[in-house]
C-alpha positions as protocol buffer text, in pm:
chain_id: "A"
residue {
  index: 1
  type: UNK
  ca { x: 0 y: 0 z: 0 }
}
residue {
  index: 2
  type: UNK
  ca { x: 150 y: 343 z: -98 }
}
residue {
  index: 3
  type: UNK
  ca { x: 30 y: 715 z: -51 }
}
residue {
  index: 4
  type: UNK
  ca { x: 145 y: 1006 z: -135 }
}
residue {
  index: 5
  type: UNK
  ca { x: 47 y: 1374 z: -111 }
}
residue {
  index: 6
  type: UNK
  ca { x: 280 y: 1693 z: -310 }
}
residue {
  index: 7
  type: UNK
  ca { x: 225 y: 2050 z: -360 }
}
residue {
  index: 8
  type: UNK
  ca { x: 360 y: 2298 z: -625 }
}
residue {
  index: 9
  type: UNK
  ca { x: 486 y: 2629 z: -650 }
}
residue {
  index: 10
  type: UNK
  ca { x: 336 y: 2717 z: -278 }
}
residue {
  index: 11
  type: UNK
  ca { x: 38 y: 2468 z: -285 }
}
residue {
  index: 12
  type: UNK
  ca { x: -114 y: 2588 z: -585 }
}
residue {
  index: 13
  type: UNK
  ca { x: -131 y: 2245 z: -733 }
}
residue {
  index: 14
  type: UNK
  ca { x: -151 y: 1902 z: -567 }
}
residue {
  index: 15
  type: UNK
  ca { x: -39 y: 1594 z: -645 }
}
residue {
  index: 16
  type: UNK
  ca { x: -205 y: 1321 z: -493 }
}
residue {
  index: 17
  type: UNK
  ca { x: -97 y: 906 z: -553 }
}
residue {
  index: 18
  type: UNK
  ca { x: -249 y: 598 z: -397 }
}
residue {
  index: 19
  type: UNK
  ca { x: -163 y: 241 z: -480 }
}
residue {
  index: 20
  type: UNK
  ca { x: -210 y: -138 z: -394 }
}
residue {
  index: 21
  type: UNK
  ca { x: -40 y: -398 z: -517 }
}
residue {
  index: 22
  type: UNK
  ca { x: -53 y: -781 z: -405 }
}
residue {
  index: 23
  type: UNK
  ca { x: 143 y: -1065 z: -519 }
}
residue {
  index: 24
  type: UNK
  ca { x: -29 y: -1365 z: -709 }
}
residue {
  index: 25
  type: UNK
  ca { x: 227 y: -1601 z: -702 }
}
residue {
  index: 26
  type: UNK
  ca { x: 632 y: -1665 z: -695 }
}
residue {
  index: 27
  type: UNK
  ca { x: 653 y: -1496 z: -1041 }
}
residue {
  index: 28
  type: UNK
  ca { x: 362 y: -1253 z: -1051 }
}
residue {
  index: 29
  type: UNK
  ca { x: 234 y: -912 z: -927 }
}
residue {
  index: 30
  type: UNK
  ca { x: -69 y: -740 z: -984 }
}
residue {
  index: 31
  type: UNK
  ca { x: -142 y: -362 z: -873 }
}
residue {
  index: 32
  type: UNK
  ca { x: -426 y: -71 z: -869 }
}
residue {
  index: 33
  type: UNK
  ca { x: -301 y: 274 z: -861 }
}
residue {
  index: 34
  type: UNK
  ca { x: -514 y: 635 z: -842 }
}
residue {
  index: 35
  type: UNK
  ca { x: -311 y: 968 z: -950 }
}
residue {
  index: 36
  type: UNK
  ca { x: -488 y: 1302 z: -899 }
}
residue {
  index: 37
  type: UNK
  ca { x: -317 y: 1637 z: -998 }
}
residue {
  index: 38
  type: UNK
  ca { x: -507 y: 1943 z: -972 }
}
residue {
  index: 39
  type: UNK
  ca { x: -529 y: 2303 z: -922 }
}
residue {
  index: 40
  type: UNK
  ca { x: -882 y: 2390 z: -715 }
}
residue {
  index: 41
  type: UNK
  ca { x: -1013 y: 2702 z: -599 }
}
residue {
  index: 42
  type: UNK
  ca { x: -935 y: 2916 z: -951 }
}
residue {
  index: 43
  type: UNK
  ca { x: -1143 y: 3209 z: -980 }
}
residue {
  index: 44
  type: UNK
  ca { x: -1397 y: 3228 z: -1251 }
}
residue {
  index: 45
  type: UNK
  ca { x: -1462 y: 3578 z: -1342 }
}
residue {
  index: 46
  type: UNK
  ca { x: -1669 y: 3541 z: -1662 }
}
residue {
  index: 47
  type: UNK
  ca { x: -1941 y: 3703 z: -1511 }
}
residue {
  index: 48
  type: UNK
  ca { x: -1772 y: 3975 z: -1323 }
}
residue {
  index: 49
  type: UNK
  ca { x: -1902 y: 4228 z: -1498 }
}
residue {
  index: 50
  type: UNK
  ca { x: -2289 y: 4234 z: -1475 }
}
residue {
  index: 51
  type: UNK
  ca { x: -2556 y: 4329 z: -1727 }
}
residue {
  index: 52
  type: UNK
  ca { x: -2510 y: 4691 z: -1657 }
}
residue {
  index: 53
  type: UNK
  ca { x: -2138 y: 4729 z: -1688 }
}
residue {
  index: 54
  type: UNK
  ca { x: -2093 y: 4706 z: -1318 }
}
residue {
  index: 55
  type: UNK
  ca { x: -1812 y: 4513 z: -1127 }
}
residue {
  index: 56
  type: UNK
  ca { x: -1991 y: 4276 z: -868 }
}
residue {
  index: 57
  type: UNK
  ca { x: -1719 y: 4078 z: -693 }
}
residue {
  index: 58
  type: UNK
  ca { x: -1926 y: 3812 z: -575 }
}
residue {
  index: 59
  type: UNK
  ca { x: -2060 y: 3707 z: -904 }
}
residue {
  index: 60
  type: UNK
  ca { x: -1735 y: 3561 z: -896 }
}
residue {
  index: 61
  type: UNK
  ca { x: -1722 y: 3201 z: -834 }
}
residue {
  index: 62
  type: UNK
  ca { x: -1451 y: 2875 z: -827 }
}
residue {
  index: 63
  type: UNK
  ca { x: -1387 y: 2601 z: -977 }
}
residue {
  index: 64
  type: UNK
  ca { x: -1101 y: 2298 z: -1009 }
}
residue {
  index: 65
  type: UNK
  ca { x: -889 y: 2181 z: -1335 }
}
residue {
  index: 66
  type: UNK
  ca { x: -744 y: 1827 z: -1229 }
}
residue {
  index: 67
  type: UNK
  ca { x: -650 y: 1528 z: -1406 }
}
residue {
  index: 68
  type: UNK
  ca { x: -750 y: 1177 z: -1253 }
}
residue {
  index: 69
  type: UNK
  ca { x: -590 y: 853 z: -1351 }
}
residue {
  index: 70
  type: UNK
  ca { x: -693 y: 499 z: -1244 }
}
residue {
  index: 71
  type: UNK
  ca { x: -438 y: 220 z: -1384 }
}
residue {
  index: 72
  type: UNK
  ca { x: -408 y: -138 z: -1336 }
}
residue {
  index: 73
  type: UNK
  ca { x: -66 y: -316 z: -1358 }
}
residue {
  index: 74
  type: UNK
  ca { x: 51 y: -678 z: -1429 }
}
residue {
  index: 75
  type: UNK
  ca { x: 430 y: -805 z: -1396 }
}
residue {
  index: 76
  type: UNK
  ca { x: 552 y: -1117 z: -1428 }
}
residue {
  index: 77
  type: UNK
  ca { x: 910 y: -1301 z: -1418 }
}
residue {
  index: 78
  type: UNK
  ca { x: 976 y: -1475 z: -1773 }
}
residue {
  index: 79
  type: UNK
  ca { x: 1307 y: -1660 z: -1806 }
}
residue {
  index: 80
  type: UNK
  ca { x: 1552 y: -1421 z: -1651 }
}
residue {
  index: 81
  type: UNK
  ca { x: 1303 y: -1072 z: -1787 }
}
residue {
  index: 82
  type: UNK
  ca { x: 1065 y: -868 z: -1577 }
}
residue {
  index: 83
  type: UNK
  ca { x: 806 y: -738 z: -1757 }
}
residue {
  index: 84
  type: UNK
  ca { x: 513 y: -519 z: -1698 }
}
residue {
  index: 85
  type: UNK
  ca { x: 181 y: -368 z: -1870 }
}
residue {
  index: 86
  type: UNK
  ca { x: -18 y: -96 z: -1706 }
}
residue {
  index: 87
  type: UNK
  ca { x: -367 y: -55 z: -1843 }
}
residue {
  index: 88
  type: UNK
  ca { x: -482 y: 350 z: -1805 }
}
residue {
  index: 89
  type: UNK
  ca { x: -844 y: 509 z: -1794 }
}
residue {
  index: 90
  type: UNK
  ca { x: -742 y: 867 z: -1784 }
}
residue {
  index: 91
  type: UNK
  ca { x: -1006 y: 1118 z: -1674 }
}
residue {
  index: 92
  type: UNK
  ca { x: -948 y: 1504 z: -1716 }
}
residue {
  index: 93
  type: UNK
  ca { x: -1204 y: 1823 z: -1634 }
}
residue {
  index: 94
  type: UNK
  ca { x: -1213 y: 2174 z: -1597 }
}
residue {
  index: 95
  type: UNK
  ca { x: -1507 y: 2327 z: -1399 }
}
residue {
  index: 96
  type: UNK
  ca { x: -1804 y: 2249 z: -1545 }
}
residue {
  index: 97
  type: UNK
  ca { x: -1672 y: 2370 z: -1868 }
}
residue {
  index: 98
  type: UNK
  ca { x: -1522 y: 2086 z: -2031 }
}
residue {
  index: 99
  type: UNK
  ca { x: -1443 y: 1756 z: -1947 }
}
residue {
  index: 100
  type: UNK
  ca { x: -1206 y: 1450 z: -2126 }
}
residue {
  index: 101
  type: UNK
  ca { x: -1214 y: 1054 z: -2114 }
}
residue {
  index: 102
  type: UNK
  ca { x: -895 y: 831 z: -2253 }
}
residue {
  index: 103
  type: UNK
  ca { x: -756 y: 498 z: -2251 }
}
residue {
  index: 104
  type: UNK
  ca { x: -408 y: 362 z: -2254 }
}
residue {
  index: 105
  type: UNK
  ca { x: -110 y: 131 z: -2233 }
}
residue {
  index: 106
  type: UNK
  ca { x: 241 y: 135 z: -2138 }
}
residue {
  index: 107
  type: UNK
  ca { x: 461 y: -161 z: -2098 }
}
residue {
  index: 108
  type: UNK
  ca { x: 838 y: -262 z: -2002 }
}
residue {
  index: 109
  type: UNK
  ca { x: 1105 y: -533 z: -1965 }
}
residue {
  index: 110
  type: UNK
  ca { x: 1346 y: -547 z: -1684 }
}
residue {
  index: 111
  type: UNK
  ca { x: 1678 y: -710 z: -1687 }
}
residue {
  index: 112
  type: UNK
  ca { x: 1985 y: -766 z: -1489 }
}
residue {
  index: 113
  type: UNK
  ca { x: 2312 y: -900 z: -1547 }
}
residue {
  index: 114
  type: UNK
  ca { x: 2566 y: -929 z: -1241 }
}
residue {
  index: 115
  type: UNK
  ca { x: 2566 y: -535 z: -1076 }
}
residue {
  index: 116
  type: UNK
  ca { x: 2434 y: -389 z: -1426 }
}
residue {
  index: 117
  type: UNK
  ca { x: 2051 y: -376 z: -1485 }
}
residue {
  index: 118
  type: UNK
  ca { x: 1902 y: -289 z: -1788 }
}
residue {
  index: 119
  type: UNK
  ca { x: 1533 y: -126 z: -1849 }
}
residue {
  index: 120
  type: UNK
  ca { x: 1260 y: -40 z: -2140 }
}
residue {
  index: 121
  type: UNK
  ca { x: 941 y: 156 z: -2134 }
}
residue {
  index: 122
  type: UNK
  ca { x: 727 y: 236 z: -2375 }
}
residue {
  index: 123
  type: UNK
  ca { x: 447 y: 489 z: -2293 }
}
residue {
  index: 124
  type: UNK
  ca { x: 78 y: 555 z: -2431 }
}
residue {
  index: 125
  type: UNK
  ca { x: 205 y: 237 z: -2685 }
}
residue {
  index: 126
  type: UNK
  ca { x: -100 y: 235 z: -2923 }
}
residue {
  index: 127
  type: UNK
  ca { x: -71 y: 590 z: -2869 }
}
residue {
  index: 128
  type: UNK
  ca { x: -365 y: 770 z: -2564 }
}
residue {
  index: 129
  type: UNK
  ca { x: -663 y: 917 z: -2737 }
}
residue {
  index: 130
  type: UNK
  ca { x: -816 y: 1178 z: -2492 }
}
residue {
  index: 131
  type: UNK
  ca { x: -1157 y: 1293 z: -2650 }
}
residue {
  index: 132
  type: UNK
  ca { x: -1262 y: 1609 z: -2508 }
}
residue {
  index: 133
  type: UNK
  ca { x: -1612 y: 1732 z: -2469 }
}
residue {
  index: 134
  type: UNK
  ca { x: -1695 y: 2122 z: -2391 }
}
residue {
  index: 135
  type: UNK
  ca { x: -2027 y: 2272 z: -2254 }
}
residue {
  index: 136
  type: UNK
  ca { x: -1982 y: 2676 z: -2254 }
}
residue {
  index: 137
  type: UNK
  ca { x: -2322 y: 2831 z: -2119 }
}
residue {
  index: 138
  type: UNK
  ca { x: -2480 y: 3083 z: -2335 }
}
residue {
  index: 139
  type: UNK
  ca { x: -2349 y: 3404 z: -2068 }
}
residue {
  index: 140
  type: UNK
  ca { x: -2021 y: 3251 z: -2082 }
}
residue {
  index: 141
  type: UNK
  ca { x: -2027 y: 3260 z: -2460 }
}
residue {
  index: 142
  type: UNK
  ca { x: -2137 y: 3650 z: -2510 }
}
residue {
  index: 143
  type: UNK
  ca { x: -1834 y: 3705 z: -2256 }
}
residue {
  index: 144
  type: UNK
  ca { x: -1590 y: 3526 z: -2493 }
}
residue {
  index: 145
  type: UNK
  ca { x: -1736 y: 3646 z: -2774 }
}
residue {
  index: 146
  type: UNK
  ca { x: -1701 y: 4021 z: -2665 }
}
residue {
  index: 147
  type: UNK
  ca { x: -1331 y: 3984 z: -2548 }
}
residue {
  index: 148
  type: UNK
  ca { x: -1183 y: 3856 z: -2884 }
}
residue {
  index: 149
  type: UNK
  ca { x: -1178 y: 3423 z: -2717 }
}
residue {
  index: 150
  type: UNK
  ca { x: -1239 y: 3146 z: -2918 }
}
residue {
  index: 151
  type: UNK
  ca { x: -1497 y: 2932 z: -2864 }
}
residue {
  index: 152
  type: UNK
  ca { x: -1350 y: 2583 z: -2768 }
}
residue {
  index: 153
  type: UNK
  ca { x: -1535 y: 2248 z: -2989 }
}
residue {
  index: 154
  type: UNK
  ca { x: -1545 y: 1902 z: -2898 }
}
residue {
  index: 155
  type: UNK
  ca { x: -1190 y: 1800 z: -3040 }
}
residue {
  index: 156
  type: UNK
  ca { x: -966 y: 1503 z: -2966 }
}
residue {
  index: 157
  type: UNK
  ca { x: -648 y: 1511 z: -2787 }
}
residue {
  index: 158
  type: UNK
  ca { x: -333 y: 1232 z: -2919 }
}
residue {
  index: 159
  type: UNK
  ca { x: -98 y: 1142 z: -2680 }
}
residue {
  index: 160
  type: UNK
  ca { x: 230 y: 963 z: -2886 }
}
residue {
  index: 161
  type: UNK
  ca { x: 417 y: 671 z: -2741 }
}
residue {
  index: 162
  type: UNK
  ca { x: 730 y: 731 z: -2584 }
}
residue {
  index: 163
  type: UNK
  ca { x: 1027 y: 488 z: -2509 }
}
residue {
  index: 164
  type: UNK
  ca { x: 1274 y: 516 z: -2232 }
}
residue {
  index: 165
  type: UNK
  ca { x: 1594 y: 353 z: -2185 }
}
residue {
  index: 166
  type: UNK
  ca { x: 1803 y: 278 z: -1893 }
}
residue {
  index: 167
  type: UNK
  ca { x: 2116 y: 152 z: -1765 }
}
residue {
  index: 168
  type: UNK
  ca { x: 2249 y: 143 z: -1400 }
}
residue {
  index: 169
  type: UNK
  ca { x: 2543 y: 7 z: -1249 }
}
residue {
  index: 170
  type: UNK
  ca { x: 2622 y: -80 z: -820 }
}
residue {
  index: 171
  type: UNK
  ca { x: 2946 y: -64 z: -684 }
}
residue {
  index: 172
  type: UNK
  ca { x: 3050 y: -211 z: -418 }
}
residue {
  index: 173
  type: UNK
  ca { x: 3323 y: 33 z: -299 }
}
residue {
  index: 174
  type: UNK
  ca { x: 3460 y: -83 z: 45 }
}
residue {
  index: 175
  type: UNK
  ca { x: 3213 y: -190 z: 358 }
}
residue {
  index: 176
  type: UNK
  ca { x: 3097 y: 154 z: 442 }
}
residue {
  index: 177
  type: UNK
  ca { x: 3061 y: 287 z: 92 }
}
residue {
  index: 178
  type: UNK
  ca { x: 2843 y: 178 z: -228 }
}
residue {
  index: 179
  type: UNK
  ca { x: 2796 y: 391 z: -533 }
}
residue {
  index: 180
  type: UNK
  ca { x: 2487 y: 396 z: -765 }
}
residue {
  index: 181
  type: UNK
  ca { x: 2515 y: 522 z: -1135 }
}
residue {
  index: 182
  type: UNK
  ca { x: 2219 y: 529 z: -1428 }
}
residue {
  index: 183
  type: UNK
  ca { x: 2159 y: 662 z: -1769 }
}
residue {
  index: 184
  type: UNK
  ca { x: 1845 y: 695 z: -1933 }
}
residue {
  index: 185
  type: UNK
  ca { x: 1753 y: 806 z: -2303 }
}
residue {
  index: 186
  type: UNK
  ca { x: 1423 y: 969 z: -2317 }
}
residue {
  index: 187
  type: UNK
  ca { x: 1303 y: 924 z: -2657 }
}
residue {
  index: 188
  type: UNK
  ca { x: 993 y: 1096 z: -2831 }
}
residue {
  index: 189
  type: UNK
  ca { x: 819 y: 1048 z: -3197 }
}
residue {
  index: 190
  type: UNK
  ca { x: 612 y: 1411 z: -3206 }
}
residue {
  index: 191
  type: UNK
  ca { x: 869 y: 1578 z: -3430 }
}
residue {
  index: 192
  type: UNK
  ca { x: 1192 y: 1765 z: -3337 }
}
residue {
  index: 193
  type: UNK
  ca { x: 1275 y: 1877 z: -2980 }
}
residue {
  index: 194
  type: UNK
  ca { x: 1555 y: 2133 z: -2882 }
}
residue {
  index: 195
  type: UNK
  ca { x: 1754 y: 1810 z: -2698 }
}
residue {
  index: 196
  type: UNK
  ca { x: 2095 y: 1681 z: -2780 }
}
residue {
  index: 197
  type: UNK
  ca { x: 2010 y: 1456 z: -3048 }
}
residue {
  index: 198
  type: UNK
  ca { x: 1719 y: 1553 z: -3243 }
}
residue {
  index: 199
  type: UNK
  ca { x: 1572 y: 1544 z: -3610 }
}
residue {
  index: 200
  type: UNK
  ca { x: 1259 y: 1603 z: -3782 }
}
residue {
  index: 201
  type: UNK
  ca { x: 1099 y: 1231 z: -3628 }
}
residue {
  index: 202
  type: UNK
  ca { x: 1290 y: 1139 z: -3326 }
}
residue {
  index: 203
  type: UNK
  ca { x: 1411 y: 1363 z: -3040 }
}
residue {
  index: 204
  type: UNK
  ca { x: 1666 y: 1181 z: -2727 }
}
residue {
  index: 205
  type: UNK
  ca { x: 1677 y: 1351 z: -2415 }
}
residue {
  index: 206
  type: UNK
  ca { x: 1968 y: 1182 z: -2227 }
}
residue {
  index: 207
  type: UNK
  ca { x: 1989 y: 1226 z: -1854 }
}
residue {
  index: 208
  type: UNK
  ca { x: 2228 y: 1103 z: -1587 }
}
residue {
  index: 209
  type: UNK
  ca { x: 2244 y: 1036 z: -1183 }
}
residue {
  index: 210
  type: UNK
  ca { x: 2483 y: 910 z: -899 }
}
residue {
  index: 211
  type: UNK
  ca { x: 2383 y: 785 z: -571 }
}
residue {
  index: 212
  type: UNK
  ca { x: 2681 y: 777 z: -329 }
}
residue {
  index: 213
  type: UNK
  ca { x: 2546 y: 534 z: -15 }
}
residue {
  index: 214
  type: UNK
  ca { x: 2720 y: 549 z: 334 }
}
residue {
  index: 215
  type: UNK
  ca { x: 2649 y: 255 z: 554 }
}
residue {
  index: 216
  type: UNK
  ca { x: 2253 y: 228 z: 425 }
}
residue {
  index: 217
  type: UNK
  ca { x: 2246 y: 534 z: 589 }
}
residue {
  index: 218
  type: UNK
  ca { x: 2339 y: 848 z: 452 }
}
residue {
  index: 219
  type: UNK
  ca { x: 2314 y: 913 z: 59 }
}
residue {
  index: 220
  type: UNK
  ca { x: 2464 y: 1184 z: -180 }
}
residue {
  index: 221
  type: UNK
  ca { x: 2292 y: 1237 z: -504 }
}
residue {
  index: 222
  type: UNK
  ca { x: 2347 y: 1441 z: -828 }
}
residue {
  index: 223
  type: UNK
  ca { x: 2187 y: 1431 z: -1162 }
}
residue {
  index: 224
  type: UNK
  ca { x: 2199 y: 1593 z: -1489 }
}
residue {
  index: 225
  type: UNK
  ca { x: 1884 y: 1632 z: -1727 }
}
residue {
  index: 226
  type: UNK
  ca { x: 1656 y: 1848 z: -1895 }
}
residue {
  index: 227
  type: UNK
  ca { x: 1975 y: 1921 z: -2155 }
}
residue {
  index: 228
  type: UNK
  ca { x: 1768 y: 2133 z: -2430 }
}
residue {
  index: 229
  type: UNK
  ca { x: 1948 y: 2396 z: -2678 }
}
residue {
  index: 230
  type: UNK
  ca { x: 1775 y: 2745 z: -2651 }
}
residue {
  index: 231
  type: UNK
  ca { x: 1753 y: 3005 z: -2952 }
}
residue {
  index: 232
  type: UNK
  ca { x: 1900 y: 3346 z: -2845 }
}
residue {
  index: 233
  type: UNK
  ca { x: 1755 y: 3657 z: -2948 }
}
residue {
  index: 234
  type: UNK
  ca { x: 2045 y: 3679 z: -3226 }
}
residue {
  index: 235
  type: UNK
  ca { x: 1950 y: 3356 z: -3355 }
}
residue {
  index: 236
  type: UNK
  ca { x: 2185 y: 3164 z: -3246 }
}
residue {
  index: 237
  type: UNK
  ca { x: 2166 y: 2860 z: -2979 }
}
residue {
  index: 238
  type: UNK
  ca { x: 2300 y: 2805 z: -2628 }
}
residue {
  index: 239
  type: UNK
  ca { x: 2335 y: 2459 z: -2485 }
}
residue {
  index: 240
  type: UNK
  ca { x: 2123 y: 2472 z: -2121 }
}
residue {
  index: 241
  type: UNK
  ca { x: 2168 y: 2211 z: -1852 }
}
residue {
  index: 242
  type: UNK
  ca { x: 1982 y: 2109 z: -1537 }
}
residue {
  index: 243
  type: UNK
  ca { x: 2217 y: 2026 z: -1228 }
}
residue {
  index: 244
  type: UNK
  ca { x: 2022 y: 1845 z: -924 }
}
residue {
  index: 245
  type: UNK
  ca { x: 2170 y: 1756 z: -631 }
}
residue {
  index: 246
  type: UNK
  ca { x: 2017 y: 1586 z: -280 }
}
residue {
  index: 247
  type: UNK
  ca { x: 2106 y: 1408 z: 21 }
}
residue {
  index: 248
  type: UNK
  ca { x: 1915 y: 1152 z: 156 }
}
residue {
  index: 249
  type: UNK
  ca { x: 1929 y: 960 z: 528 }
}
residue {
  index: 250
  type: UNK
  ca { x: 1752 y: 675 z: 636 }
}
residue {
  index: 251
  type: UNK
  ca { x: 1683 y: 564 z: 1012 }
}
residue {
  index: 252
  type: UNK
  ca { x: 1489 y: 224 z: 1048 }
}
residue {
  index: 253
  type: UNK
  ca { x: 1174 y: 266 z: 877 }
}
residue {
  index: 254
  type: UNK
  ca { x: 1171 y: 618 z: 812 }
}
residue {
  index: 255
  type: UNK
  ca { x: 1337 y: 823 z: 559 }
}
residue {
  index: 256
  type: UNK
  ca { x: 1418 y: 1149 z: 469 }
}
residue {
  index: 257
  type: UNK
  ca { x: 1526 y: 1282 z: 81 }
}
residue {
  index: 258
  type: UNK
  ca { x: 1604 y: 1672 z: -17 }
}
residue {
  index: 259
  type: UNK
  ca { x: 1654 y: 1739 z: -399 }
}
residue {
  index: 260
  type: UNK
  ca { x: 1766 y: 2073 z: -552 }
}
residue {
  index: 261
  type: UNK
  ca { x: 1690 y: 2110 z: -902 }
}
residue {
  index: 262
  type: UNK
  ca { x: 1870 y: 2358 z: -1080 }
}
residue {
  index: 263
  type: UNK
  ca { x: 2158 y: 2376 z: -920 }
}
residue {
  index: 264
  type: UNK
  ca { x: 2371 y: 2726 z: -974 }
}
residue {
  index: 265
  type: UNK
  ca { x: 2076 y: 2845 z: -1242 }
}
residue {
  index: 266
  type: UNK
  ca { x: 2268 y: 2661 z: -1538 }
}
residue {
  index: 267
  type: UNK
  ca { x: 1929 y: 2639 z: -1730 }
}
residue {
  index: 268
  type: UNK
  ca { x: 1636 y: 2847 z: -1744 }
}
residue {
  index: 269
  type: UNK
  ca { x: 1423 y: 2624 z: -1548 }
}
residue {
  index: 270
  type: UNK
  ca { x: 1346 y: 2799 z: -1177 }
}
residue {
  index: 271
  type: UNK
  ca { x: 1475 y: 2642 z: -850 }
}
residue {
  index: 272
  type: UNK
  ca { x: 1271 y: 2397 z: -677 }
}
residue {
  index: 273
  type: UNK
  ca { x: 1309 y: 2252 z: -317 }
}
residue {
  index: 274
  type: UNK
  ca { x: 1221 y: 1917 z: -294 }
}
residue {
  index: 275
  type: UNK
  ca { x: 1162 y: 1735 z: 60 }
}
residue {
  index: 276
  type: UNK
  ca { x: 1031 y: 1401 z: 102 }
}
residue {
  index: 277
  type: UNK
  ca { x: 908 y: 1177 z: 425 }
}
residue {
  index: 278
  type: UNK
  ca { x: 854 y: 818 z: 378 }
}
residue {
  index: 279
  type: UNK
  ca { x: 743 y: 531 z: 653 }
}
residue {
  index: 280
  type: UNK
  ca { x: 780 y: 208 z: 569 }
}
residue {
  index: 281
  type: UNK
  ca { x: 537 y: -91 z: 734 }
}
């Protein structure tokens, strides 16, 4: 059983996880997980204004844009491979206004050699079809209409599969000291991407990360990712990176991770303190 609750930029938007998973048998694992992420309370001021020009503040009223997931998982052990299949109903809405239903399916293998391990993913595989539906009241309408807004229509949203590949590697340094390296290639099929390697079909997004471990206690971490090149004003482009470091520490069953992002303001991503508590039972 796992639950999780997060907040963004000052509790704005929340990030809520909970999952089950139960074993089957000796070589399979089957799992439920709910995601939501949402902002709530965003002011609505479409009707502000009322029918003679006035500003009435409490004609304003609130409303949420979240995004709900429910996904079931399957892994099993297959001569010497993990491998895994979640199946997604993806649910999003905004106020009253509009409102989206999707399905979807990601899979992966799993493999390990030795100290090296090996992964694949491939997201949204037969691609995640999102078809939205929008219901804009007829007040709602005259307001868009008289500020210059389009008019959303019932339109369907693709999401394109995705594959990510990773390698990691433990060392065993001495008995008070294990290291923890892994690469991954983020690749994407929706046309070129300022990353490292890109072209008109396929963009690759490498990123990189080291976990230094002292005595399963104490842990040093630093990662590299979100490498993009960024047009200048002269029309030229500038290679940006994303530095992260953290520190992690780990007593019993509890533990305790902090992650900078952003580290000395190398890219043009904003800072972001990251602090996580986790029990385990």
């Amino acid at each position: 059983i796992g639950l999780m609750h997060s907040e963004y930029f000052a509790g704005i938007a929340k990030y809520d996880y909970a999952g089950f998973s139960k074993r089957i048998d000796n070589k399979s694992v089957m799992a439920f997980s709910f995601i939501r992420f949402g902002t709530d309370d965003i002011p609505n001021t479409t009707q502000l204004i009322d029918e003679q020009g006035n500003i009435d503040y409490d004609r304003i009223t609130k409303f949420s844009a979240a995004d709900y997931g429910v996904i079931f998982s399957y892994a099993r052990q297959y001569k010497g491979l993990d491998l895994g299949a979640n199946f997604k109903i993806i649910h999003r809405r905004i106020g009253n206004f509009a409102k989206a239903l999707g399905f979807g399916l990601d899979a992966s293998i799993n493999y390990q050699y030795k100290q090296w391990k090996f992964a694949g993913v491939i997201r949204d595989v037969t691609s995640t079809i999102n078809t939205w539906s929008f219901s804009i009241d007829e007040a709602t309408k005259l307001v868009f209409d008289s500020t210059g807004n389009d008019i959303p229509t019932n339109s369907t949203e693709l999401t394109l599969p995705r594959i990510i590949l990773g390698s990691s590697r433990y060392f065993k340094l001495s008995e008070k000291f294990d290291l923890l390296t892994e690469v991954n290639f983020d690749i994407t099929f929706d046309g070129k991407r300022n990353t490292i390697v890109r072209s008109n079909t396929i963009s690759i997004d490498p990123t990189i990360g080291i976990d230094l471990g002292y005595k399963s206690l104490i842990y040093l971490r630093a990662g590299l990712g979100n490498t993009q090149w960024v047009r200048q004003f002269d029309d030229s482009e500038e290679l940006s990176l994303q530095p992260n470091i953290g520190v992690g520490i780990k007593l019993k069953k509890f533990s305790l991770d902090y992650a900078l992002t952003n580290v000395g303001n190398s890219s043009v991503a904003l800072y972001s303190n990251v602090f996580s508590l986790r029990y385990s039972f």
